[in-house]
VEXSE-375277 format. One record per residue (C-alpha): y, x, z. Coordinates in steps of 0.02 Angstrom, whole numbers, padded with zeros to 5 digits, always signed. Example, Ala and Ser with C-alpha at 12.3 -4.5 7.8 and 13.67 -1.06 7.14 Angstrom:
-00225+00615+00390 -00053+00684+00357 
This chain:
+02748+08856+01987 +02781+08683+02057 +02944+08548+02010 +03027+08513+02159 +03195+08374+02178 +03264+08452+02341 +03293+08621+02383 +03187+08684+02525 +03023+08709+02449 +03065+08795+02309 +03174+08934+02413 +03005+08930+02509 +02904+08966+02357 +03007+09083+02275 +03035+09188+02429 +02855+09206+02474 +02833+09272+02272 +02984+09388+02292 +03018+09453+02433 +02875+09562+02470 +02894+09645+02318 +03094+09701+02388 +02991+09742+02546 +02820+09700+02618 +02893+09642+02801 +03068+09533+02708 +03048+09363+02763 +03140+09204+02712 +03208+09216+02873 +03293+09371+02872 +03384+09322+02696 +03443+09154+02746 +03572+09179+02851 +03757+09137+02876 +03702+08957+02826 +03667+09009+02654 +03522+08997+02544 +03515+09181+02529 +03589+09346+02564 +03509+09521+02518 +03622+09652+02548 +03780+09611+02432 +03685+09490+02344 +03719+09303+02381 +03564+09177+02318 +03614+09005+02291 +03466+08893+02244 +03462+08703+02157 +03329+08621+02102 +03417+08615+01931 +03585+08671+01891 +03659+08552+01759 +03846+08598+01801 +03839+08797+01796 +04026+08779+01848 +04011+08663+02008 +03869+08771+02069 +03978+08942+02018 +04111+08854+02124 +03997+08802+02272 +03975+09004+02293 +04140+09049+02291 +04182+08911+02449 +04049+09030+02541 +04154+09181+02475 +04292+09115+02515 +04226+09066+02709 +04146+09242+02713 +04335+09311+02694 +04426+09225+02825 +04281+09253+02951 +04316+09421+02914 +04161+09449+02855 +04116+09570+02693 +04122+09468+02540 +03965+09507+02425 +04006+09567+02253 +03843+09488+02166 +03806+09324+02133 +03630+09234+02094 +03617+09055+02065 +03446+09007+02037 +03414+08833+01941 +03230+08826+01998 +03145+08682+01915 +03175+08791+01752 +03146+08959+01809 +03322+09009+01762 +03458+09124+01867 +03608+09166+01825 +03687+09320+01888 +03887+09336+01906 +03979+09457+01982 +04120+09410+02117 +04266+09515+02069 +04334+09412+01913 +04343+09234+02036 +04454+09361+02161 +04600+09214+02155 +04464+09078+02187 +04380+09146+02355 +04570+09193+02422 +04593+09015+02426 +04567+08916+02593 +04442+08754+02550 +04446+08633+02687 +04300+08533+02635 +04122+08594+02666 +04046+08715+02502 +03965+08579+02427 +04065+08433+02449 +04200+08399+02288 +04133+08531+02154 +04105+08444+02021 +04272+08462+01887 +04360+08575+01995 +04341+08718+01932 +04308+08849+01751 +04158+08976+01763 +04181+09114+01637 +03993+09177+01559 +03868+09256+01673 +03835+09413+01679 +03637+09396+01628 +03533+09225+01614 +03364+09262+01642 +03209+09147+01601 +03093+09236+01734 +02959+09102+01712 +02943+09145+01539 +03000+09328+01500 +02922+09446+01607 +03053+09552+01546 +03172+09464+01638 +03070+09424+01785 +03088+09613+01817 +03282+09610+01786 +03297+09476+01901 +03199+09578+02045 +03284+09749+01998 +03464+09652+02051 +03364+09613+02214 +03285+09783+02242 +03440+09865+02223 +03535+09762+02329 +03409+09760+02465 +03399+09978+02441 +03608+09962+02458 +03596+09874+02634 +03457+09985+02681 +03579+10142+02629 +03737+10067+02690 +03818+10098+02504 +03832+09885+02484 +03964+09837+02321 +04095+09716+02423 +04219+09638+02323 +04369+09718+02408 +04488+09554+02472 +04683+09548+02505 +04737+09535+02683 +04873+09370+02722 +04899+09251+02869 +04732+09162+02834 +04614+09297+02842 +04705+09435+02953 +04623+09361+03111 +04451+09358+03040 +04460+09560+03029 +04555+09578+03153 +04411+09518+03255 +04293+09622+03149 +04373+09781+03167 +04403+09765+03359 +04201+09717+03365 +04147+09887+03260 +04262+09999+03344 +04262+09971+03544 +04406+10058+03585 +04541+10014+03444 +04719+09937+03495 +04828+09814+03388 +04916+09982+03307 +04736+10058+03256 +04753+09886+03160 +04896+09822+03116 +05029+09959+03106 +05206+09912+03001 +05316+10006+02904 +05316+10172+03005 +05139+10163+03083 +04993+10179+02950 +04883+10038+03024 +04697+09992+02943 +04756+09845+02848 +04873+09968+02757 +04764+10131+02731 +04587+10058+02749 +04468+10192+02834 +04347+10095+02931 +04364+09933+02809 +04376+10033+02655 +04274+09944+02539 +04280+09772+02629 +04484+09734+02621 +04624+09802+02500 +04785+09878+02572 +04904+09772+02649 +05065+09823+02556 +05189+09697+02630 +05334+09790+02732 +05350+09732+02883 +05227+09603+02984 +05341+09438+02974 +05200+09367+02874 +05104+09372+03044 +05226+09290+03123 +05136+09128+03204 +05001+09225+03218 +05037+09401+03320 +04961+09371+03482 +04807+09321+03414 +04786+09508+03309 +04799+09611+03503 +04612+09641+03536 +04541+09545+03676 +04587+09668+03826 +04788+09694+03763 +04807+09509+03730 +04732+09484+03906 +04837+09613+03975 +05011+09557+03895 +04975+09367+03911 +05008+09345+03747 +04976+09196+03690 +05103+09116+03569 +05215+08928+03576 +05185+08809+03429 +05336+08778+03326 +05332+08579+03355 +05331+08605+03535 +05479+08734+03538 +05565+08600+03441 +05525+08490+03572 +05572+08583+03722 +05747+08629+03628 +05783+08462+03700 +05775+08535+03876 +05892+08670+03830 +06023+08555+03759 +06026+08468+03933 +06057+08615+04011 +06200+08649+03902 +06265+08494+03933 +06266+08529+04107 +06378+08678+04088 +06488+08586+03986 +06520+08476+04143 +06509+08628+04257 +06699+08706+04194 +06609+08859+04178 +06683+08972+04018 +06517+09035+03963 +06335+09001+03973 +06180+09123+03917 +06013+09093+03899 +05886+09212+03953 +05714+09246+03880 +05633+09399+03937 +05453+09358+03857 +05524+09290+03666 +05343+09358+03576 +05412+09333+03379 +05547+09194+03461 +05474+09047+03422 +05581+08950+03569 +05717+09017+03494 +05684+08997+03306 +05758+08819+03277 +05884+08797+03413 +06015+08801+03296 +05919+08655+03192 +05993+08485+03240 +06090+08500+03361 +06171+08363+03424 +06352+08300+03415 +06386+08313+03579 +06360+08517+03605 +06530+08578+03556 +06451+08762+03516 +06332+08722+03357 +06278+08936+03383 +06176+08906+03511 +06069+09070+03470 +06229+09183+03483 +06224+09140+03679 +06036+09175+03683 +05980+09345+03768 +05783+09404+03721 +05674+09526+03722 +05484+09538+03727 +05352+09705+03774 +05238+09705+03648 +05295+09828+03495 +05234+09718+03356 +05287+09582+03418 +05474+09653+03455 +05491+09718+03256 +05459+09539+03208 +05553+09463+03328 +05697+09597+03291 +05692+09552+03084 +05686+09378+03124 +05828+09339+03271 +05905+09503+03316 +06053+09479+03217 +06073+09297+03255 +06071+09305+03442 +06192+09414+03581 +06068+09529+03625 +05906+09601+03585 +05851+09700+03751 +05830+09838+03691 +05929+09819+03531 +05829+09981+03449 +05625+10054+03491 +05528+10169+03440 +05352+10166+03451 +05269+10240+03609 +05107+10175+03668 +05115+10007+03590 +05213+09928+03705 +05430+09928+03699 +05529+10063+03820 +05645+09957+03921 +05581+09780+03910 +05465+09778+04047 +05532+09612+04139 +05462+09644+04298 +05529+09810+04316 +05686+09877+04418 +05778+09936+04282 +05771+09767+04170 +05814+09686+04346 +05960+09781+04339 +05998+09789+04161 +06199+09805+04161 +06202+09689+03977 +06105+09528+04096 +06202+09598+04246 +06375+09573+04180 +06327+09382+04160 +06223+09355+04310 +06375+09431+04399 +06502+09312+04327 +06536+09152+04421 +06620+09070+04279 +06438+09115+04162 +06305+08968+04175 +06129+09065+04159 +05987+08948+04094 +05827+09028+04067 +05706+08984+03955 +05520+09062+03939 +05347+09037+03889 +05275+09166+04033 +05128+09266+03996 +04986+09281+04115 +04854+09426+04158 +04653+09385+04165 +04642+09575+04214 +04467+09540+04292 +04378+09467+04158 +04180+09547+04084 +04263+09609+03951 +04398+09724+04037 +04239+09766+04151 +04147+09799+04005 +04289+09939+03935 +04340+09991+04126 +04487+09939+04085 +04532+09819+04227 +04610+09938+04329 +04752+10005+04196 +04801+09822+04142 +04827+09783+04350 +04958+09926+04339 +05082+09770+04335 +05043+09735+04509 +05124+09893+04564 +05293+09840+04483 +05452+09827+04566 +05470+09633+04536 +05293+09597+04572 +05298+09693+04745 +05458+09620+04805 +05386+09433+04747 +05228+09464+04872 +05360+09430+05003 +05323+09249+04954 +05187+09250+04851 +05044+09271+04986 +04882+09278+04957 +04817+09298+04779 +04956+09189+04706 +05060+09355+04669 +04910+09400+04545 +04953+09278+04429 +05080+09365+04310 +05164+09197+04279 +05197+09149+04461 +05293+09321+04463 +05394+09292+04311 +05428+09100+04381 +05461+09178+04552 +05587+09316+04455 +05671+09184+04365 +05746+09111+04503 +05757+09243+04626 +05869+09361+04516 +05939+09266+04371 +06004+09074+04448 +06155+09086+04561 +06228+08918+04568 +06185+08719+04540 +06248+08742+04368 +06115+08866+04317 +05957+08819+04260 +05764+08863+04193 +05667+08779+04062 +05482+08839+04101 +05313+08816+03984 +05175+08849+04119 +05014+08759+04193 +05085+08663+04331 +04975+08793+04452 +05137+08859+04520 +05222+08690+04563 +05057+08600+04635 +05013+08726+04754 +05197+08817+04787 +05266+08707+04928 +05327+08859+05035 +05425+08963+04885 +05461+08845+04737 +05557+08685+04789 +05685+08662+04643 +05725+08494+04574 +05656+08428+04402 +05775+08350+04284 +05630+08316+04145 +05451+08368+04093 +05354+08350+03957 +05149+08384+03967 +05091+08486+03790 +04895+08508+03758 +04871+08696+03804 +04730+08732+03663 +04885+08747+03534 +04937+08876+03635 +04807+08990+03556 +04737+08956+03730 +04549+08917+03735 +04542+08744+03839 +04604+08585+03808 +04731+08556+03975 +04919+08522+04008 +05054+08649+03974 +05210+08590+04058 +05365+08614+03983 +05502+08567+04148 +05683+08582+04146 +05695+08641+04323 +05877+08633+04407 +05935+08775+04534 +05955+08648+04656 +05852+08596+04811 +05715+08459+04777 +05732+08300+04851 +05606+08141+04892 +05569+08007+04746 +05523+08036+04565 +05538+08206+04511 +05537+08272+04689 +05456+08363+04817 +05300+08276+04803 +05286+08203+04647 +05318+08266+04459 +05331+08141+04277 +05281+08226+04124 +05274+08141+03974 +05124+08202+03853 +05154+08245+03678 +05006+08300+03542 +05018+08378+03392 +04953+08340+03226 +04903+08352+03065 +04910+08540+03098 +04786+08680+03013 +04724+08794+03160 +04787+08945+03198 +04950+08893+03126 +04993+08748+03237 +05183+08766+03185 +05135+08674+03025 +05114+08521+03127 +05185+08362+03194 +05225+08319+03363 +05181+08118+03444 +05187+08050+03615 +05056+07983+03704 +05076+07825+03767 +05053+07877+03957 +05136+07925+04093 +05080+08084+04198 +05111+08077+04360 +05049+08252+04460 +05067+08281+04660 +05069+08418+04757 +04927+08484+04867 +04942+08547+05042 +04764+08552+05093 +04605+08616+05001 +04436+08589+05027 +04393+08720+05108 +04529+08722+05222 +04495+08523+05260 +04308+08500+05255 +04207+08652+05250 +04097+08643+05395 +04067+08825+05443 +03995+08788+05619 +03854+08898+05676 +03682+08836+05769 +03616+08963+05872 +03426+08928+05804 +03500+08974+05635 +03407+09127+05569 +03506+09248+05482 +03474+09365+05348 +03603+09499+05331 +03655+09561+05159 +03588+09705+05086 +03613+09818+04948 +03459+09793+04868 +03379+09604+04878 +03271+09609+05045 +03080+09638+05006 +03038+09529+05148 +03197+09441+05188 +03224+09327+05326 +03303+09193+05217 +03340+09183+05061 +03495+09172+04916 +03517+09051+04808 +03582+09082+04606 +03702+08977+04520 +03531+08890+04436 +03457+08841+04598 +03324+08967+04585 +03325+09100+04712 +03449+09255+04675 +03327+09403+04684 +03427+09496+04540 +03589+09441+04585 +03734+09542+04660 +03713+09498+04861 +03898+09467+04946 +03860+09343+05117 +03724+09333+05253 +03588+09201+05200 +03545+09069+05354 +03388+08973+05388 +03381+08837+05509 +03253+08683+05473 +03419+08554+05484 +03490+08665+05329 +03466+08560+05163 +03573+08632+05052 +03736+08729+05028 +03890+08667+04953 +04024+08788+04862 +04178+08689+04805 +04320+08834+04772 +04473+08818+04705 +04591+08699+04691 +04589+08680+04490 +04474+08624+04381 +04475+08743+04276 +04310+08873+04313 +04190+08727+04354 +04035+08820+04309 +04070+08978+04432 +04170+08868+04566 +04051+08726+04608 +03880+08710+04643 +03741+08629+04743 +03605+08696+04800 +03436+08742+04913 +03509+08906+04991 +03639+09005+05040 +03724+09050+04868 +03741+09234+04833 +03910+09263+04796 +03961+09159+04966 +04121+09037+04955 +04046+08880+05013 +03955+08807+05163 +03785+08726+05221 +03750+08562+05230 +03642+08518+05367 +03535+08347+05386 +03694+08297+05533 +03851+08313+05410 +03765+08313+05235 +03806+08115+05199 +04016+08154+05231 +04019+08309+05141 +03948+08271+04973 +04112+08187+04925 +04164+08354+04881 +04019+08372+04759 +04042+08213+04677 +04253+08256+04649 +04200+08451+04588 +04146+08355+04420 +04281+08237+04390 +04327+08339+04242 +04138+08322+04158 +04184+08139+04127 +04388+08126+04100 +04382+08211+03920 +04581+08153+03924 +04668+08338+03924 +04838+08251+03965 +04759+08227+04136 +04647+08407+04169 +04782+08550+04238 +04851+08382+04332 +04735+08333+04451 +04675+08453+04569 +04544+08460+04707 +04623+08400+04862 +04588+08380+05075 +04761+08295+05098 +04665+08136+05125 +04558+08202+05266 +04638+08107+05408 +04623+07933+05312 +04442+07976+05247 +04391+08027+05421 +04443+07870+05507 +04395+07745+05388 +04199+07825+05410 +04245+07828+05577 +04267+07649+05547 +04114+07610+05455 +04215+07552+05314 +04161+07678+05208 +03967+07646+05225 +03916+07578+05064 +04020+07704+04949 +03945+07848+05040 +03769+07772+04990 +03818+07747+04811 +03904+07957+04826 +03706+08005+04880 +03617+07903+04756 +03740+07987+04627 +03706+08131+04692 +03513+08115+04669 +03530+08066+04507 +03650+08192+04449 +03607+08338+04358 +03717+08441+04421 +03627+08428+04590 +03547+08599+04547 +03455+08602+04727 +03237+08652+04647 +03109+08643+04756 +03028+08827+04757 +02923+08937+04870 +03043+09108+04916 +03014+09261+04935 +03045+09228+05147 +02835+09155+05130 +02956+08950+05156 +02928+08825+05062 +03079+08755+05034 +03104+08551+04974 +03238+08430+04888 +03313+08323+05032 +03445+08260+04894 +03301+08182+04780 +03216+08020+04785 +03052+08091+04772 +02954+08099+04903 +02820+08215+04862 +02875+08321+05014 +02793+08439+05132 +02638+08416+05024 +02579+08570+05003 +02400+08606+05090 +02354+08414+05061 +02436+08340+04915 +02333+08183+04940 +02441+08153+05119 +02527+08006+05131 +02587+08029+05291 +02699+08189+05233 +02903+08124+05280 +02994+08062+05131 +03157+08167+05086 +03314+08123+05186 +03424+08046+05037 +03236+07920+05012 +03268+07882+05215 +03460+07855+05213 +03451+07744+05068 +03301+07643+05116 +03404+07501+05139 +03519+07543+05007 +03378+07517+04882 +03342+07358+04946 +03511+07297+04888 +03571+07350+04720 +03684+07306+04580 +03618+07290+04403 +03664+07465+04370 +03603+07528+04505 +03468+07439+04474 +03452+07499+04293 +03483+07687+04362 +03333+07677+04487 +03210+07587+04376 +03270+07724+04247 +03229+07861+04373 +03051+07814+04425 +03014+07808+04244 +03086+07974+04228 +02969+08062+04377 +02816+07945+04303 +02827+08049+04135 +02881+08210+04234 +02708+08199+04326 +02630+08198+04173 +02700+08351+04088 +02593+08514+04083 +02726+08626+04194 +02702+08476+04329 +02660+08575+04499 +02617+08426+04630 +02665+08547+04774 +02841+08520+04739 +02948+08378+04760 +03097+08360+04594 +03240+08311+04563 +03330+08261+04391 +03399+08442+04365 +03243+08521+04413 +03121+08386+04307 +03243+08446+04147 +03274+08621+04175 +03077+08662+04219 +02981+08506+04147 +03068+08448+04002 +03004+08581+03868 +03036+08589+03690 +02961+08657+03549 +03028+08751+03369 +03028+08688+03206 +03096+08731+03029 +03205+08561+02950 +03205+08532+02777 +03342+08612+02761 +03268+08765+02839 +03355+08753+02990 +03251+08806+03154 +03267+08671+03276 +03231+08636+03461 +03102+08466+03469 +03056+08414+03644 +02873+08405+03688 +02905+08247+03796 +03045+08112+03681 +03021+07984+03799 +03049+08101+03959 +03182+08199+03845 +03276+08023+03792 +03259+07968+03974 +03347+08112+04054 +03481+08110+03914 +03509+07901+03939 +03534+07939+04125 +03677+08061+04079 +03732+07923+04015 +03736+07799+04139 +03794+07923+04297 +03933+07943+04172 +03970+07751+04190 +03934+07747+04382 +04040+07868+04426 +04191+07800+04332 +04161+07631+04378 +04053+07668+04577 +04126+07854+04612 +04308+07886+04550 +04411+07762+04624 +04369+07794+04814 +04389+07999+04793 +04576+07968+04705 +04604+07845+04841 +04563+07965+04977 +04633+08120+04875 +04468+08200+04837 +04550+08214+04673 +04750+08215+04675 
């Protein structure tokens, strides 16, 4: 055998001697996975060229143990580490390192080994250059652990269950059985849960014997599986922010110490394991006369687990836990529904709401419902978690609420806030929400804001980086100027140096900005959307199957036509139709499903055409839809929304012609953008249908590609001049570009009877091929770098246009507001 100084060869070489002696068809592939050099069943293979620290390398192995635990992944009992210059492995087993790989290493496996840690003595050393003896050993600990996988009888190291790992398995065991719920898992003291009698991870984890779930605290929302944390909205508030927004409540308390009033309460109907509440009696300042601020708090919460922990941890500290005793039913606790009539009417909040001399402030984080997501549609669940839609406080809010605003769980519990619990000036609410409710809520929510912060939603357990506003709203009507009807100042705050998922162990900092957000009254639909009919248009009719010989034709979300999709609008042909423009929704949130451009009629509807008379006005709205692509800033996304308040000022200065050049520079973005999804294609209606929003002009081409008389596209015609006349990045953009279809004409997939733009030129021309790194690492090369770094520099530079060409002109005319 060869001498190798790095490690990918000689995994190469001794894989292609071993394996097919395990099993003729066991590749290198199939054993290197989990970006390690080797796993076989229960067997993990770490290679070196030579192993001159036994310990280091021992300890590099345990780091992957250690990762494999918290991922929730089964932790292999056997341990090679192969020193492959001189033939030597050295086989360990896991088991006696148990207090090792239960540690969390933040560092990658490799990095700072060396004098960290003992090894004890292998197991074996074999020689199996030299002994053919132990050659055989060596492949016998393979064979066997290969046979184990292939039998399902693998030797895990069995690993303790805590706050760092739970998660990890939690996952796992809601991925191998479909239809478990958080007790199936979890359980506590009087509910034998999986952590605590292992059936389906026997094997992989080792009883949980703690007695209650405290341990979980931070943590509980994120052990629901995916449908019941949907369902329940229950994500979790970081400690530092709860800190933070304690602030909020001590203003309110000062406000009832001015108000006379002989009593105050504060009311949290959604408390999860209390983390608003936990440190309210921490600090308080000098000027609250009533240091117990807990003993005035009311709580409760609906989720079982949830309410024992938050029961152990606050329920003797505060007035009232609602209800103060549960028993468990079908994971969920009898009594604390918040939107039902009886909580409504619960005579413990009743005798206090019913006081005039009692101050009510209430504070919540509210939980939200994504009851229409793939996954409930996956389990058919969607249906049972809308059952809250059919509750008492949810019907009676669809008085106000109209429209789909009353499906949003938190604009009920908002909505319920105010509508049951404040009476008077005095009383008060201290919301954590996306500002959703406030931005669009004109006609039902028109309180005044004393003070709001802006937290970063993500530490919310929340998937996206956006603001979570945390307002101290008073019950009294709002009025014009800062903090008023139209306008609302958060100040952001971050936290850091915190170890995900337990963001409590953080700090909080400001960010030196100020965020201002404004409400919206018009959308884009309601202000642009240009749904007028021409009566040459052709028009297809939706079927339930895709037409075999339709009349015109869908487009997908890719551009390409939509023969497989789900068909929900009439398609329309007319030979002044160049594209169609969807721009839904008010947030920013959904980009990819909410807006698109492109050749046809889109499939699932929501949009409108463009047509060569209004095209050149409309595609404002396409350049705002991806304002959030290029502000990365999340103190600002869940702030600005889509807006058509600026219609009447947009519409006269076009009207004008003061607008002439910007709409220009909004086309030539446009053409250059790769969101532009608009392909040139021949459908399935026998058209041929072109790119009108492209500058190249290889149009109408199709019988004589040679014909120079074919038109140019219509975005090449408006901006003939426009070309003429161009800044240096313009300039740089456009030189860029006809670089960019020179190499495009040159690629293989080329077809000269279309005309491309840049989305189509990288989706269809820019191909890539597959090769192994040193490392052995598969990885994606592109068969055209200069094309390939072409495309990716123009990224770039639309980037820098739009900021610098785009942006100012659609905040200016509340594209973006």
């Amino acid at each position: 055998m060869n001498n190798y100084d790095y490690e990918l060869p000689e995994q190469v070489e001794f894989y292609d001697k071993y394996l097919p002696l395990i099993n003729s068809s066991l590749t290198a592939d199939d054993v290197r996975v989990r970006s390690t050099d080797g796993l076989i069943g229960d067997l993990l293979l770490e290679f070196k060229p030579i192993i001159s620290d036994l310990n280091a390398v021992l300890f590099q192995a345990i780091k992957y143990l250690s990762r494999f635990r918290i991922n929730g992944q089964a932790v292999p009992n056997n341990l090679l580490l192969i020193s492959y210059n001189n033939k030597t492995a050295y086989y360990y087993k896991s088991k006696p390192y148990l207090d090792s790989i239960e540690k969390v290493y933040t560092r990658s496996a490799s990095k700072l080994v060396s004098g960290k840690f003992v090894a004890g003595a292998p197991v074996n050393i074999w020689h199996f250059n030299d002994s053919q003896l132990d050659e055989a050993n060596m492949l016998k600990l393979m064979k066997e652990a290969y046979n184990r996988q292939q039998d399902g009888n693998q030797e895990w190291l069995p690993v303790h269950i805590d706050s760092d790992d739970v998660i990890g398995w939690a996952s796992t065991y809601y991925r191998e059985n479909k239809y478990a719920r958080k007790a199936d898992f979890i359980g506590d003291d009087t509910i034998i849960g999986e952590i605590r009698q292992p059936r389906k991870l026997k094997g992989r984890i080792l009883p949980y014997t703690g007695t209650d779930n405290a341990a979980f605290k931070y943590i509980m929302d994120k052990l629901n599986d995916y449908v019941e944390r949907a369902d329940l909205g229950a994500f979790y508030t970081p400690l530092p922010y709860a800190e933070k927004s304690n602030e909020l409540v001590y203003e309110a308390i000062r406000r009832f110490q001015k108000s006379g009033n002989k009593d105050y309460i504060i009311i949290d109907r959604c408390a999860g394991t209390g983390n608003l509440e936990n440190s309210l009696n921490d600090n308080v300042p000098s000027d609250i006369y009533d240091k117990d601020i807990l003993s005035h708090c009311i709580i409760s919460t609906y989720e079982y687990f949830e309410y024992k922990v938050l029961k152990q941890r606050l329920g003797s500290k505060v007035r009232y836990l609602i209800p103060p005793a549960a028993e468990f039913t079908d994971g969920t606790v009898q009594g604390s529904d918040a939107l039902s009539y009886e909580f409504v009417n619960n005579p413990i909040i009743a005798r206090y709401v019913d006081d005039p001399n009692c101050t009510i402030i209430v504070y919540e984080n509210p939980p939200f419902a994504e009851t229409n997501s793939i996954e409930h549609q996956k389990r058919r669940s969607g249906k049972n978690s809308s059952m809250w839609k059919n509750n008492y406080v949810t019907v009676q809010a669809k008085q106000e609420l109209t429209g789909a605003r009353s499906n949003d769980m938190s604009n009920v519990f908002i909505w319920s806030a105010f509508h049951y619990y404040l009476r008077q000036s005095t009383d008060s609410a201290i919301i954590f929400s996306p500002l959703k409710y406030w931005k669009l809520g004109e006609d039902w929510f028109n309180f005044r804001a004393d003070k709001a912060f802006a937290f970063n939603r993500k530490y919310f357990h929340a998937v996206r980086q956006m603001v979570n506003s945390c307002v101290l709203w008073l019950n009294e009507p709002a009025k014009s100027g800062e903090n008023g009807k139209e306008t609302l100042i958060l100040v952001p705050y971050e936290i850091k140096n915190a170890d995900a998922p337990n963001y409590d162990t953080g700090t909080i900092e400001p960010i030196n900005q100020t965020v201002t957000a404004r409400r919206i009254h018009n959308s884009f639909s309601s202000a642009y959307y240009d749904e007028t009919d021409d009566p040459n248009d052709i028009i297809q009719k939706k079927e339930k199957h895709y037409p075999l010989h339709p009349k015109a034709i869908w487009s997908a979300f890719d551009g390409t036509e939509a023969r497989d999709k789900t068909i929900s609008s009439n398609a329309k042909y007319n030979e002044n139709i160049i594209g169609y423009l969807k721009a839904g929704g008010s947030t920013f949130e959904n980009d990819s499903s909410n807006a698109h451009l492109t050749r046809n009629t889109e499939h699932n509807a929501h949009g409108f055409h463009l047509r060569d008379s209004n095209y050149l006005i409309k595609l404002p709205m396409f350049a705002a839809n991806w304002w959030k692509a290029y502000r990365p800033d999340w103190w600002e996304i869940g702030v600005y929304y889509r807006s058509g308040d600026g219609k009447v000022k947009f519409e006269s200065d076009v009207k004008k012609g003061e607008l002439e050049r910007w709409l220009n520079e909004v086309l030539f973005y446009t053409c250059l953008e790769n969101y532009n999804k608009i392909r040139s294609l021949h459908g399935s209606d026998g058209r041929w249908y072109y790119n009108d929003l492209c500058l190249d002009n290889n149009k109408g081409k199709v019988d004589d590609p040679e014909d120079k008389s074919a038109p140019v596209t219509l975005a090449s015609k408006q901006l003939s001049n426009f070309l003429k006349d161009l800044d240096d990045d313009e300039q740089k953009m456009y030189n860029l570009w006809l670089r960019i279809l020179e190499k495009a004409y040159e690629t293989k997939k080329y077809d000269s009877r279309l005309n491309y733009g840049i989305y189509q030129i990288n989706n269809e021309l820019n191909t890539t091929h597959e090769v192994t790194t040193a490392r052995g690492r598969v990885k994606k090369v592109p068969d055209y770098p200069q094309l390939n770094g072409d495309l990716t520099t123009m990224r770039g530079l639309i980037k820098e246009y739009y900021h610098s060409h785009i942006m100012p002109n659609l905040f200016k005319y509340s594209f973006i507001k």
